[in-house]
C-alpha positions as CSV (number, residue, x, y, z in Angstrom):
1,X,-0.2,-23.0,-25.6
2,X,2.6,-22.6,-23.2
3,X,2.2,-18.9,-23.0
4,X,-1.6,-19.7,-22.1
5,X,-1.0,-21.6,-19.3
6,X,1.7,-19.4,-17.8
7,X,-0.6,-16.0,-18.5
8,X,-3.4,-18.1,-16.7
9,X,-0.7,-18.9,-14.0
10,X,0.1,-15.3,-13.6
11,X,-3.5,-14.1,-13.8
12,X,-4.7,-16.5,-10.9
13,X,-1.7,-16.1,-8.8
14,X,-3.0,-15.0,-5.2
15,X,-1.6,-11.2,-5.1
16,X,-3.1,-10.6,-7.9
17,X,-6.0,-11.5,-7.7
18,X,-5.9,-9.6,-4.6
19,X,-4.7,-6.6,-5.6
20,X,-7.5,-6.3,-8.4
21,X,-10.2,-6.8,-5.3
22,X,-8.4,-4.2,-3.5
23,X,-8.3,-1.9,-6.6
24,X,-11.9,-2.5,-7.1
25,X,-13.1,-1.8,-4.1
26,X,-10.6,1.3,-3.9
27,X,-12.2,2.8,-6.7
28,X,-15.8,2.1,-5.1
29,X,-14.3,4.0,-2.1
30,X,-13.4,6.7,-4.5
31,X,-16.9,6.9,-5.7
32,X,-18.1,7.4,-2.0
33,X,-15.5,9.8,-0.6
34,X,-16.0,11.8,-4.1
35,X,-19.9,12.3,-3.2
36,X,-18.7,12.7,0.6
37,X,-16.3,15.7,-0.5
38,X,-19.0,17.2,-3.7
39,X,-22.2,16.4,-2.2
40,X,-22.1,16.7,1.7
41,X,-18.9,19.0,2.2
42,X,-18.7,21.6,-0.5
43,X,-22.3,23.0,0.0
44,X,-22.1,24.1,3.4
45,X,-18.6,25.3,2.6
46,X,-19.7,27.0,-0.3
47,X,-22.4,29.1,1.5
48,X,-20.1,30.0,4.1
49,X,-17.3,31.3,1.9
50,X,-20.5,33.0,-0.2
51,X,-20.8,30.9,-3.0
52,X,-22.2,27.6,-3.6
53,X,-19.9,26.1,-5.7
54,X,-15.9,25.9,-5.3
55,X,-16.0,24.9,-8.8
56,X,-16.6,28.3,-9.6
57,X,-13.6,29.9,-8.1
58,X,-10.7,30.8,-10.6
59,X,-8.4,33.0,-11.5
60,X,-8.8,35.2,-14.6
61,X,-5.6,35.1,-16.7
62,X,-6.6,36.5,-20.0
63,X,-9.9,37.7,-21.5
64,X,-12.0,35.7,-24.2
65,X,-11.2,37.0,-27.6
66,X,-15.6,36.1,-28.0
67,X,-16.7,38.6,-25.1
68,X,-14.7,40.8,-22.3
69,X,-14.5,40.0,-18.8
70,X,-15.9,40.1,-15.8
71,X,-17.7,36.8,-16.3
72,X,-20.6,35.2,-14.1
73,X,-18.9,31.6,-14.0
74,X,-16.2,30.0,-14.8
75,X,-18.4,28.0,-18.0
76,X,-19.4,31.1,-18.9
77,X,-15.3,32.5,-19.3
78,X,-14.7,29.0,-21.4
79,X,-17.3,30.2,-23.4
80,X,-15.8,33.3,-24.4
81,X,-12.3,31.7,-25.4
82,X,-10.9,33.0,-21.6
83,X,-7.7,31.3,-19.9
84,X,-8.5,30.9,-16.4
85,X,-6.6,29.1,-13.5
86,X,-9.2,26.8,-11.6
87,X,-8.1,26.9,-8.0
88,X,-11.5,25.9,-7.0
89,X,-11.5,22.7,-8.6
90,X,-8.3,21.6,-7.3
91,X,-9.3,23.0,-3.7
92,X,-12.7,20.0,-4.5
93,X,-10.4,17.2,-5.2
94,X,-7.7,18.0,-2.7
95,X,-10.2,18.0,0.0
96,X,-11.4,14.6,-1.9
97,X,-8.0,13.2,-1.2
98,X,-7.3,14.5,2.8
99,X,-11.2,12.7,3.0
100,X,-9.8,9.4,1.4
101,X,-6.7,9.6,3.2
102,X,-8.0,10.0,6.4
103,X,-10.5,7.5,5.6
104,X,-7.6,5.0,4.5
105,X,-5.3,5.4,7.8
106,X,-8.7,5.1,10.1
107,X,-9.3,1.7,8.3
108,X,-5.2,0.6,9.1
109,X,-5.1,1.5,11.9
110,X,-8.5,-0.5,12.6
111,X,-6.8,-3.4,11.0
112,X,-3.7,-3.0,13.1
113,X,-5.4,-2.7,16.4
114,X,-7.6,-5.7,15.7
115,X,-4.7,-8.0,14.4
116,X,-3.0,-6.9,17.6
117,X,-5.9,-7.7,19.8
118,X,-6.1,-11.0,18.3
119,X,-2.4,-11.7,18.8
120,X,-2.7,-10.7,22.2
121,X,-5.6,-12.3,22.9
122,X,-4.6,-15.8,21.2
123,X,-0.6,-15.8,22.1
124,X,2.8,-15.5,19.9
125,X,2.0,-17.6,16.8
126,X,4.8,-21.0,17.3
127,X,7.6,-20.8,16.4
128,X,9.2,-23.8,14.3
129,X,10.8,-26.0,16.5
130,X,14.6,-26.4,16.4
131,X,15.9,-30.1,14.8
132,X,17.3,-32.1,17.2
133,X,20.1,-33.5,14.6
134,X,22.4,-32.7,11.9
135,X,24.8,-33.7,9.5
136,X,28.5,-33.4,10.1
137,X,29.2,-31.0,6.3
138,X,32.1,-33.1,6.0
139,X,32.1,-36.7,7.0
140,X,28.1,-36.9,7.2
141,X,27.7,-38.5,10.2
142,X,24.2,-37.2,12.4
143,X,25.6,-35.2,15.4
144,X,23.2,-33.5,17.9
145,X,22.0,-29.9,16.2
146,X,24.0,-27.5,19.2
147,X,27.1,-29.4,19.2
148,X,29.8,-27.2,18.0
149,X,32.5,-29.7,17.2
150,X,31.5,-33.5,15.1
151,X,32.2,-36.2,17.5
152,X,33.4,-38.5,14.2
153,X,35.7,-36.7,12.9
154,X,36.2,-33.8,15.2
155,X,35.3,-30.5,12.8
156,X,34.4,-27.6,13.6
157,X,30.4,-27.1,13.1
158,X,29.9,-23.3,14.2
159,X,30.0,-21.6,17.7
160,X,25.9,-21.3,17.6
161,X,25.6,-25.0,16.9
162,X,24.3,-24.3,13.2
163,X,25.4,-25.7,10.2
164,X,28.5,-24.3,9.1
165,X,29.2,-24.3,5.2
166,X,32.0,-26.7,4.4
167,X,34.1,-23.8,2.9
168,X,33.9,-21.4,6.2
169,X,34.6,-24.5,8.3
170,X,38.4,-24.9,10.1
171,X,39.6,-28.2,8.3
172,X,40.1,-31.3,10.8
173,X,43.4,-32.0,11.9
């Protein structure tokens, strides 16, 4: 039961539960730029380079053992038993990922410049205040928090008025 309830600690535990938002709605983003890139892009690219369809551009490497070359398509090669090298393909999907990068940094830098507006517009977020006291690390007695030296037993706190750890401290005496 133990490893239950830490699982369901783990699983509910706010980054995660973020990050699987921000995956899901990465891969809906995907989705989008992927029918940006295929449906919008490639087309009029396509006619201007000639053809109408990158995923038809590859490379012949070696002839199908089922039919010689030239073929019409790049199915049509597969078909035969060729070996080809599909540039067009990866030209598709690297275009896909400049879209979905650019996309990304817009959406940043939107984020930035609004959190930075905000800031602006609202003032420095508080800082926490100094204490007013502390604790002398060796005798214990409450001395004002900037005071260098304990007025009790005269030790030396720190030359910023922090708390000094006892073993980093010059001894009384």
């Amino acid at each position: 039961m133990k490893l239950l309830s830490d699982f369901k600690t783990f699983a509910l535990r706010g980054n995660l539960v973020d990050l699987a938002i921000g995956f899901t709605v990465g891969a809906a983003f995907t989705t989008v730029a992927r029918s940006l890139v295929d449906d919008l892009l490639m087309p009029p690219l396509g006619l201007i380079l000639g053809k109408t369809d990158f995923s038809d551009y590859y490379l012949l490497l070696r002839e199908g053992d089922a039919a010689p070359g030239p073929y019409d398509t790049k199915e049509a090669a597969e078909v035969a038993g060729a070996v080809t090298l599909d540039y067009g393909e990866f030209l598709t999907n690297l275009l896909t990922f400049l879209v979905i990068s650019m996309a990304v940094f817009a959406v940043v830098r939107l984020v930035t410049r609004a959190s930075q507006a905000i800031q602006d517009e609202f003032g420095e977020a508080d800082e926490p205040e100094t204490p007013e006291t502390k604790k002398c690390a060796y005798c214990r007695v409450t001395v004002p928090y900037k005071a260098s030296r304990c007025q009790h037993c005269t030790s030396f706190l720190g030359t910023d008025g922090g708390p000094l750890h006892p073993d980093a401290a010059i001894t009384p005496g």
